[in-house]
C-alpha positions in Angstrom: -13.8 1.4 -13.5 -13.3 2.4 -10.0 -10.5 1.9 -8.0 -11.2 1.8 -4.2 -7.9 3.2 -2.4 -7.4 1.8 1.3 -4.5 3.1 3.5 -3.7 1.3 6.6 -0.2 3.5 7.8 3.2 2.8 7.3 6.5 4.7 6.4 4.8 6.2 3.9 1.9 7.9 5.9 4.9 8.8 8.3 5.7 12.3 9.6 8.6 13.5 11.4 7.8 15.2 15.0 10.8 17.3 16.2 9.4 18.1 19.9 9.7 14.3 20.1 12.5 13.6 17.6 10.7 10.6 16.1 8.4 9.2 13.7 4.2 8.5 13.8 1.9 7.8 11.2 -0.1 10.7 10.1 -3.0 11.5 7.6 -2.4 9.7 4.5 -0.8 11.5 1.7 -2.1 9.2 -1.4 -4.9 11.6 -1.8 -2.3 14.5 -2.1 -0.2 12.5 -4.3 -2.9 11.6 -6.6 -4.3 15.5 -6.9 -0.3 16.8 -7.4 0.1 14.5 -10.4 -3.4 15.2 -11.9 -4.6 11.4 -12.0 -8.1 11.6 -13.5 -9.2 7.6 -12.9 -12.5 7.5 -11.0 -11.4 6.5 -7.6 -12.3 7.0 -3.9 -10.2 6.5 -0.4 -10.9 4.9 3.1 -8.7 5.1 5.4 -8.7 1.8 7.1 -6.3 2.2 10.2 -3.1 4.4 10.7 -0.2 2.0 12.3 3.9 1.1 12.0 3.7 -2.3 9.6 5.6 -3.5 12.3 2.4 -3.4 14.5 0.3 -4.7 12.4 -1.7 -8.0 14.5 -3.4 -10.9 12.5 -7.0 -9.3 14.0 -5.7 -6.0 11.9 -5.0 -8.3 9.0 -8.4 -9.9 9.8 -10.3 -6.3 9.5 -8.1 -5.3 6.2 -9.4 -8.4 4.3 -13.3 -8.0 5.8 -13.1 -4.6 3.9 -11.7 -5.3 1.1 -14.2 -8.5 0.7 -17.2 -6.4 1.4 -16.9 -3.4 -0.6 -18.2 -3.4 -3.9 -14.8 -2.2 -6.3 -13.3 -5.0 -8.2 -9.9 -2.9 -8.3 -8.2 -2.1 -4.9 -5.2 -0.2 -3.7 -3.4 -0.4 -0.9 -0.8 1.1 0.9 0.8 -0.2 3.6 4.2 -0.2 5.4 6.8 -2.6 3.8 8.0 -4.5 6.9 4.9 -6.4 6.8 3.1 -6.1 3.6 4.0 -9.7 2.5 2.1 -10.9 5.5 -0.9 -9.0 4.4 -0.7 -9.7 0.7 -1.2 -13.3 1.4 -3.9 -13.0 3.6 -5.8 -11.1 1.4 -5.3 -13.8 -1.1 -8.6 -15.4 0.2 -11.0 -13.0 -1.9 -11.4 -14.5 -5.2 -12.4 -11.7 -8.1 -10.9 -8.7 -7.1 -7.8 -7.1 -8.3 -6.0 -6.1 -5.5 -2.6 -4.0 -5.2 -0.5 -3.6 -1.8 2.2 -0.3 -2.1 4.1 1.5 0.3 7.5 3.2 0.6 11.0 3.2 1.9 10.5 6.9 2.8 7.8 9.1 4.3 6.1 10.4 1.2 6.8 13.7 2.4 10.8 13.3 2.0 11.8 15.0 -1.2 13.3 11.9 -2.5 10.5 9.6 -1.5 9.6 6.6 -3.6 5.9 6.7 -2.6 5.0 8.9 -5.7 6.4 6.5 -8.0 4.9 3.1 -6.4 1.6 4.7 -5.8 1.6 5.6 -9.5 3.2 2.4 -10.3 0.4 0.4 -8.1 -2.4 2.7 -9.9 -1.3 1.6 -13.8 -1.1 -1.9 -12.1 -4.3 -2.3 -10.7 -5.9 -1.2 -13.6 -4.2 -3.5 -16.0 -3.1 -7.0 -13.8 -6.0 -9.7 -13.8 -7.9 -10.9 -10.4 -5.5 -11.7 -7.6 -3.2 -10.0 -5.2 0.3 -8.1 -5.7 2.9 -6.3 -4.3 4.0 -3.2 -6.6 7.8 -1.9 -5.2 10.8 -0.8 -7.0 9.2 -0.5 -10.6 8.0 -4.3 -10.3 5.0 -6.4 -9.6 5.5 -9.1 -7.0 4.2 -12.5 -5.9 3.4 -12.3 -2.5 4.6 -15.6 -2.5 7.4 -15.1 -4.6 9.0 -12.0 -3.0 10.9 -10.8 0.2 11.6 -7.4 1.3 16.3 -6.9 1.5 16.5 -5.0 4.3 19.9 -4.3 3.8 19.3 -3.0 0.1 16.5 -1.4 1.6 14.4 -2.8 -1.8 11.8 -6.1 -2.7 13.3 -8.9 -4.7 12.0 -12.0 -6.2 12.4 -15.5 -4.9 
């Protein structure tokens, strides 16, 4: 098994300029992640684009689920920022046969106390195990995409 790893931006691909005192989305740091913890699945990453979830357009939605569809790997990671990842969950919902995981964090990956290294761990064991369709792994659980919504005020997903 292969798992085919797209990143698309988001909080967790986020890195802190101080000549401009604020956020952009930078290189991704699954690949980093991955080599720190030693993760010896067979797997391979795209980057796919590099934007703020909140920026995210239905034509970017559009070109995530034309990739996912065409490429070969029946087991797909993704990670993606969490203001929008419902949205793009249950879009992707339209390819039938693949497994395919969405994960992102609250935190840029490269804050100490990040949760990216967890849910992208979390998202790996998942995709590997769930059957054909499309999830959201956050806070230790699989989601729904139609069954979940993102507390902004507990800064956390939870189950409708």
């Amino acid at each position: 098994m292969k798992i085919k790893i797209f990143t698309v931006g988001g909080t967790i691909d986020k890195v802190y300029f101080d000549q401009k005192s604020e956020y952009q989305v930078g290189e991704p740091g699954v690949t980093q992640i991955l080599r720190e913890a030693n993760i010896t699945v067979d797997y391979e990453w795209e980057s796919i684009m590099r934007k703020d979830s909140l920026d995210l357009t239905d034509d970017d939605r559009q070109i995530i689920t034309d990739k996912i569809r065409s490429d070969s790997n029946k087991h797909v990671l993704v990670t993606h920022g969490t203001d929008t990842m419902i949205e793009t969950a249950k879009s992707l919902q339209q390819i039938p046969g693949k497994v395919v995981v969405l994960t992102g964090a609250m935190s840029p990956a490269r804050f100490k106390e990040s949760d990216a290294n967890f849910n992208i761990g979390f998202a790996m064991a998942g995709v590997q195990l769930l059957p054909p369709g499309v999830y959201i792994a956050m806070n230790g659980r699989i989601f729904n995409p139609d069954k979940v919504v993102k507390n902004r005020d507990l800064n956390r997903f939870e189950e409708i």
